[in-house]
N, C-alpha and C positions, 0 to 999 in steps of 0.2 A: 504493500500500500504506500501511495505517496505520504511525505513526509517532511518537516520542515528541515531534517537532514540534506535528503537531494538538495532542496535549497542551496544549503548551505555547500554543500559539494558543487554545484554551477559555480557559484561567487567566487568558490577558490582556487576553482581553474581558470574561470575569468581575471584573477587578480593575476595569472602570470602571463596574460597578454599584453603584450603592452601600447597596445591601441586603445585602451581602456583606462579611462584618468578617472578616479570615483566613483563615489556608492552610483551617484546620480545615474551617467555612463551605463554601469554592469546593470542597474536596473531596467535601464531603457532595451540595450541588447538586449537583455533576458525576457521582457513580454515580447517582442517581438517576434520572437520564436516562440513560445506558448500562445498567442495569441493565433500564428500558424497551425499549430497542435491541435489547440482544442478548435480551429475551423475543419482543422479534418478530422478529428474525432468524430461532431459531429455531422458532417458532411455522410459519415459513412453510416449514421442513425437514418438522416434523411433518406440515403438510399435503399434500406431494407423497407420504409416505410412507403415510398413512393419511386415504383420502377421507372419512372420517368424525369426521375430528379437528375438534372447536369451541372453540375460545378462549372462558376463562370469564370474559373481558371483554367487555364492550357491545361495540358496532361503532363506535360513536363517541367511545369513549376508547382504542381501540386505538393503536399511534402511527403507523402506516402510514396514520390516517383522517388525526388531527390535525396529527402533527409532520411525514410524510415529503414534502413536497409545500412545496420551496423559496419559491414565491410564495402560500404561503399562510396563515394566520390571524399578525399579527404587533400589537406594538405595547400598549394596553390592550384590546384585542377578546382577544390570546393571555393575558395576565396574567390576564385575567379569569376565564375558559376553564381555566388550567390551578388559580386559586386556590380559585374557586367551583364550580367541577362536575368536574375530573378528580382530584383529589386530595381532594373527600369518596366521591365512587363508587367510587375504590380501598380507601380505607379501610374502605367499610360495602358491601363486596362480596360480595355470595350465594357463600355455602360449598358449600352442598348435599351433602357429601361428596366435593367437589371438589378433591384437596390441593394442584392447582395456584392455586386458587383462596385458599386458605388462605396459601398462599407469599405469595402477592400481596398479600394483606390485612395477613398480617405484615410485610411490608415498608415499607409504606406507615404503618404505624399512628403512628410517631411522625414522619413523614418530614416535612422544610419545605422550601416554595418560598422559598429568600432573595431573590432578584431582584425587585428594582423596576420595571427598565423592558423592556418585551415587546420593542421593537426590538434589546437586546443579547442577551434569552431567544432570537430567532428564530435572532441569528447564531451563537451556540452548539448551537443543535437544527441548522443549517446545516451546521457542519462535522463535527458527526456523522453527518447524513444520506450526508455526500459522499464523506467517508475514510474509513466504520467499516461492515465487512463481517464482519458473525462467520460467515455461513456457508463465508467463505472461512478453509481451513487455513491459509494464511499469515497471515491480517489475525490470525486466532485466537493462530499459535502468537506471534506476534511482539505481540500485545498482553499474553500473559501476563505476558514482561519490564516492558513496561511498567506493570502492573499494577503490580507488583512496589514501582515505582519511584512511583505516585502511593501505598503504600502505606508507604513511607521519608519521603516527602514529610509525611505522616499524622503520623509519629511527629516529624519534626521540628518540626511544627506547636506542640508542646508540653504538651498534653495528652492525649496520646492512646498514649505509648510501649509500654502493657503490649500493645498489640496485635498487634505484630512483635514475629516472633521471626526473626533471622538465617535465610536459608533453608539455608546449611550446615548448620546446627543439628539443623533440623527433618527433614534427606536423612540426617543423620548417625541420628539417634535412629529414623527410620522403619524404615531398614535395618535395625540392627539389633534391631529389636523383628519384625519381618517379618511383617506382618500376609499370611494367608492367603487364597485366596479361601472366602467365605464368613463369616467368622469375621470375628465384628462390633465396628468400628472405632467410638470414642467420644473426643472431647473435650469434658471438660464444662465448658472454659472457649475456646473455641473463636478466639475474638475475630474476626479477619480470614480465617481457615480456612488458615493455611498448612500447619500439621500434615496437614488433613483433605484437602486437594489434594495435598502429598507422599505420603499414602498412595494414592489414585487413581492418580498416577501410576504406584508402585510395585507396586500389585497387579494393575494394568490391563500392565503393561511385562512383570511375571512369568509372570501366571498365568490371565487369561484369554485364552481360546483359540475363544469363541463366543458366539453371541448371548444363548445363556443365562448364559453366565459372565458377561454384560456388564450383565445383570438382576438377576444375584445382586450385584455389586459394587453396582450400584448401591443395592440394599436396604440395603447393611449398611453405610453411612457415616453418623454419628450425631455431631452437635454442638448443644453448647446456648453459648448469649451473651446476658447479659442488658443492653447497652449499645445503642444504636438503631442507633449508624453502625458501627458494627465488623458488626455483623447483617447490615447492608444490604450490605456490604462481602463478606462471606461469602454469602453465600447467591449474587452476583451470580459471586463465585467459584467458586462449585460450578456454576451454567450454564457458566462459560466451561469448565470442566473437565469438561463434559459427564455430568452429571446432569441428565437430564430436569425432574423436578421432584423438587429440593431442601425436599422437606416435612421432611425429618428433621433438618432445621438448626434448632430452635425459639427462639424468643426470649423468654429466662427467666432468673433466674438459680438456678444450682443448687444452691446452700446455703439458697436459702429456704424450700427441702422439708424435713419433718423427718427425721431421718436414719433410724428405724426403717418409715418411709414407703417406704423403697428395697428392694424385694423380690427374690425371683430370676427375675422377668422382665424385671427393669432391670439384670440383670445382663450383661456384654461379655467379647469373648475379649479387648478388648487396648485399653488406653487411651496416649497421646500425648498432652502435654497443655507448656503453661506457664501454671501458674496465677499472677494477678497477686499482687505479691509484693512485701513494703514499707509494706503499709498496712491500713486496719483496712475492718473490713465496718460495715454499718450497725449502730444497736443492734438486742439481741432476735436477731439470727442466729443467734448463739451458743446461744442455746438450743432452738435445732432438735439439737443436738448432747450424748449423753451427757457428766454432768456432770467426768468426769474428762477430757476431752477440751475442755472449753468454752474458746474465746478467739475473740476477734476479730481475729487475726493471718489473714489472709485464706489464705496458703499452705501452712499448719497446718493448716483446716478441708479444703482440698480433699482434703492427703493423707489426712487420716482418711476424707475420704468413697471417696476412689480405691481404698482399702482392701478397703471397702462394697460396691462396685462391679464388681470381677473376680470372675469364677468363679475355682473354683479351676480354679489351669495356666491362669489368665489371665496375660498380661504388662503390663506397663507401663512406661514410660519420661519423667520428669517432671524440668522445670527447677526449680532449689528454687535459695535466697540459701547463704552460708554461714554465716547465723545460725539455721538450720534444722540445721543439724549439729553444733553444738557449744550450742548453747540448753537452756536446765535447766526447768524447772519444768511446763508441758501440752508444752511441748516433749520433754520427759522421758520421759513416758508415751507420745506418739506411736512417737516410734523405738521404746519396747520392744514396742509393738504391732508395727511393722513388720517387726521382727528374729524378732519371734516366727510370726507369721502369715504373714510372708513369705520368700523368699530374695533379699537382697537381695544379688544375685551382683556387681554393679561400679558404680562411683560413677569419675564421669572429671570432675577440675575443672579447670574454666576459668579462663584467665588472667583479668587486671583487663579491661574496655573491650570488651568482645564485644557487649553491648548499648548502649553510647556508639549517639548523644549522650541517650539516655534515664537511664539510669542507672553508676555505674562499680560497684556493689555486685559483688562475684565470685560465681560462680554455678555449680552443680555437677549433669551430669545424672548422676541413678537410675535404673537399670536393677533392677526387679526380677520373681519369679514370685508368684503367692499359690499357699498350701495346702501349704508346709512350710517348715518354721525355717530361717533364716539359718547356716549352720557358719564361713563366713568370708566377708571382703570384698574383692573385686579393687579396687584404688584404679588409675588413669591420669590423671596429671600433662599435661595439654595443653600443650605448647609454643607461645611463640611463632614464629613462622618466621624464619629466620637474620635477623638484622640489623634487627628489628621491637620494637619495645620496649612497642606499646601497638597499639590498633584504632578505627578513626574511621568516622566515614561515608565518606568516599571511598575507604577502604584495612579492607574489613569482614573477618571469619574467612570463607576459602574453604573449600569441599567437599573439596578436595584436601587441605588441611593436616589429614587424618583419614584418609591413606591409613595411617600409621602405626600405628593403632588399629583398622582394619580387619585390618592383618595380624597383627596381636597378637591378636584376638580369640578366634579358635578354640583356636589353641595358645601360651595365656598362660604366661609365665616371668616373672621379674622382672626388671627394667632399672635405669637410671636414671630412668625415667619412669612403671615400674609397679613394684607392691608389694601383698602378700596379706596383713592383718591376720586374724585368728583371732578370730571372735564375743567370745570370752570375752575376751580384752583390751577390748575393746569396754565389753563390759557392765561389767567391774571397773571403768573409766573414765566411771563416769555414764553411760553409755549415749553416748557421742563421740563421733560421729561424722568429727569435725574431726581427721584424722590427715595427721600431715604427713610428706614423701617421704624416710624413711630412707637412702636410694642416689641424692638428689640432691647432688652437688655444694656445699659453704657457701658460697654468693656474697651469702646475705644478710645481715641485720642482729646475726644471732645469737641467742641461748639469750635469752627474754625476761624470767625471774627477771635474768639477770645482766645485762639492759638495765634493769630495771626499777632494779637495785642504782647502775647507773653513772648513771642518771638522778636517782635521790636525792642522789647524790654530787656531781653538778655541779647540784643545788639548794641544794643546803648551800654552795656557793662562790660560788652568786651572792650569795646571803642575806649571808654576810660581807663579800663585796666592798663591797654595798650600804651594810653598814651601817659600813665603812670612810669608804667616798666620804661619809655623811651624819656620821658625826665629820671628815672633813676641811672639809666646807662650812662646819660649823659654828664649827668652830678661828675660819677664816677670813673667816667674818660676824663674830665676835667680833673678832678682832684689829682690822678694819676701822673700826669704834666708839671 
């Protein structure tokens, strides 16, 4: 059975190529070959299933011609083979109206072969040939975890953080947005597709009950990413999550549409999203965007677009910083768009270190509906769990530490942990989102006007100290003379 070994046996034959610089690197090589694998894994399900199913690859770029056959093509004969003829015939692949064909083609279009030498390419295509069975439910379910974990691996690599998001997170925010069968599921910043695999699960676990329901789920999963490896990364996720062909994962980025471009048959019952968040967009984005809205704050533009985007009695559920909530000026006019347009029923914030080691910024998910005003806002204070002070990689937010918030949900009271602000404080408050837990407990620093005073205070005492100590030096350079 596969194993997070093999794993780790790929990486370390990749680390003696040395056309491979980084995790980032060996990661990218290494879906792209699985991502190969499990299309012909499944390719060969399709076949027994439908005598009339053709692969809309050649027969000689297939990988069951070139890769699956241990004692064969290795060395600079395979280098050659995969650099000069399998990887431009992917790339300039006959479409025809084909959308597995398309899948393919977008996959490939930015993709690179790093490896140097065809003898260490063979022994890697080798140990996936030998231990990687997707048509087997086991190899499947227990590759998902690992998935998982070359996808942590991804984010630790150091550039690449915005693309996980905790999978507590993404189980937490699914749920309670609860997407329907039918009722069409969109991330329009998709990255790695965790969001878009937690709803598969979750509507596939609920509510489908037949082969047509398993047709309809599968039409209605919809993400866009406009990064190559998070793309290749998703899409390879959606086969393992059994989507046939994953044509509706596109590779684009979605702010670079203009905003009144977005009609209502782009319109979705329910988005899930973490848009990246911390940094700026390219120039000229901004102006795809109405002028009172215009910035390059990347997680600003998305919320205005997710806005766009719902029918109305759509839902939504999106990670945002917590400079997104208390922020003045396009940030200003977003929220009173959302407060107005939207209800934005509960805001639940998260502790510091939930997305450690990418960022420690604190971060707070939105639950709201489009197509009436906000009256008030449910706030939930996340805990950390007894005895835990922070969140790391080996020690991440669990599924379970939101059993609390699960039972709170339907029939909300106030706690120590939740609390109902009323719109209209809101709005007298600049529009603030930044509200803090009235029924917690003071274990913190205190009223920050009166930190800010005591801080003046012990500036003012060093300043004299200081300029104590420099008439005493001076006395005593003097007296010295």
């Amino acid at each position: 059975m596969v194993s997070a070994t093999q794993i780790k046996t790929i990486q370390d034959i990749m680390r003696k190529d040395r056309g491979i610089n980084g995790d980032a690197q060996r990661i990218e090589q290494l879906v792209w070959m699985i991502f190969l694998k499990v299309l012909d894994d499944r390719e060969q399900e399709y076949e027994l299933l439908d005598d009339n199913y053709k692969s809309p690859i050649p027969k000689k770029y297939r990988w069951r011609t070139w890769a699956a056959d241990p004692e064969g093509m290795t060395g600079d004969a395979l280098l050659d083979f995969v650099n000069n003829e399998l990887f431009p015939a992917l790339k300039k692949l006959r479409v025809n109206g084909n959308r597995q064909a398309l899948v393919i083609r977008e996959v490939f279009n930015d993709a690179v072969n790093y490896m140097k030498s065809g003898q260490l390419l063979r022994q890697v295509i080798n140990t996936l040939v030998e231990d990687f069975d997707f048509n087997r439910s086991d190899d499947r379910h227990v590759f998902g975890d690992i998935y998982e974990q070359i996808l942590r691996d991804l984010q630790s690599a150091g550039n690449a953080g915005e693309f996980y998001t905790p999978r507590a997170v993404t189980q937490f925010m699914v749920e309670q947005v609860d997407p329907k069968l039918g009722e069409k599921v969109l991330d329009p910043a998709c990255g790695t597709g965790g969001f878009l695999a937690c709803t598969i699960d979750h509507v596939r676990g609920r509510y489908v009950k037949s082969p047509a329901d398993e047709r309809t789920l599968q039409e209605s999963i919809h993400g866009i990413e406009k990064k190559q490896l998070p793309h290749l990364l998703c899409t390879t996720n959606m086969l393992l999550h059994g989507i046939d062909v994953p044509s509706q994962i596109r590779h684009d980025n979605t702010l670079a549409r203009p905003f009144t471009d977005y009609g209502p048959k782009d319109r979705v019952d329910v988005i899930v999203t973490n848009p990246p968040f911390g940094g700026m967009e390219e120039d000229g984005i901004e102006q795809n965007f109405p002028q009172a809205f215009r910035t390059r704050e990347t997680a600003d533009l998305f919320l205005v677009l997710i806005m766009r985007l719902l029918k109305d009695g759509g839902r939504a559920a999106i990670v945002l910083p917590d400079g997104t909530l208390f922020g003045e000026g396009v940030k200003t006019r977003i929220k009173e768009k959302l407060l107005e347009e939207c209800n934005l029923h509960t805001i639940v914030r998260l502790p510091n270190g939930v997305f450690n080691p990418y960022t420690g910024i604190k971060t707070n998910l939105l639950f709201f509906e489009k197509g009436k005003p906000t009256k008030h806002v449910w706030y939930y204070e996340h805990p950390y769990p007894p005895g835990q002070k922070s969140y790391n990689k080996t020690n991440p937010i669990r599924i379970e530490e939101f059993e609390a918030e699960r039972k709170w949900w339907k029939k909300r009271k106030a706690s120590e942990y939740a609390w109902k602000v009323p719109v209209k404080e809101i709005v007298e408050a600049g529009y603030n989102l930044d509200r803090k837990n009235p029924n917690a407990a003071q274990e913190g620093p205190g009223d920050p006007d009166e930190l800010l005073r005591e801080f003046e205070k012990l500036q003012q005492q060093i300043a004299e100290t200081r300029e104590k100590l420099k008439q005493e030096l001076m006395s005593a350079l003097g007296g010295a003379e």
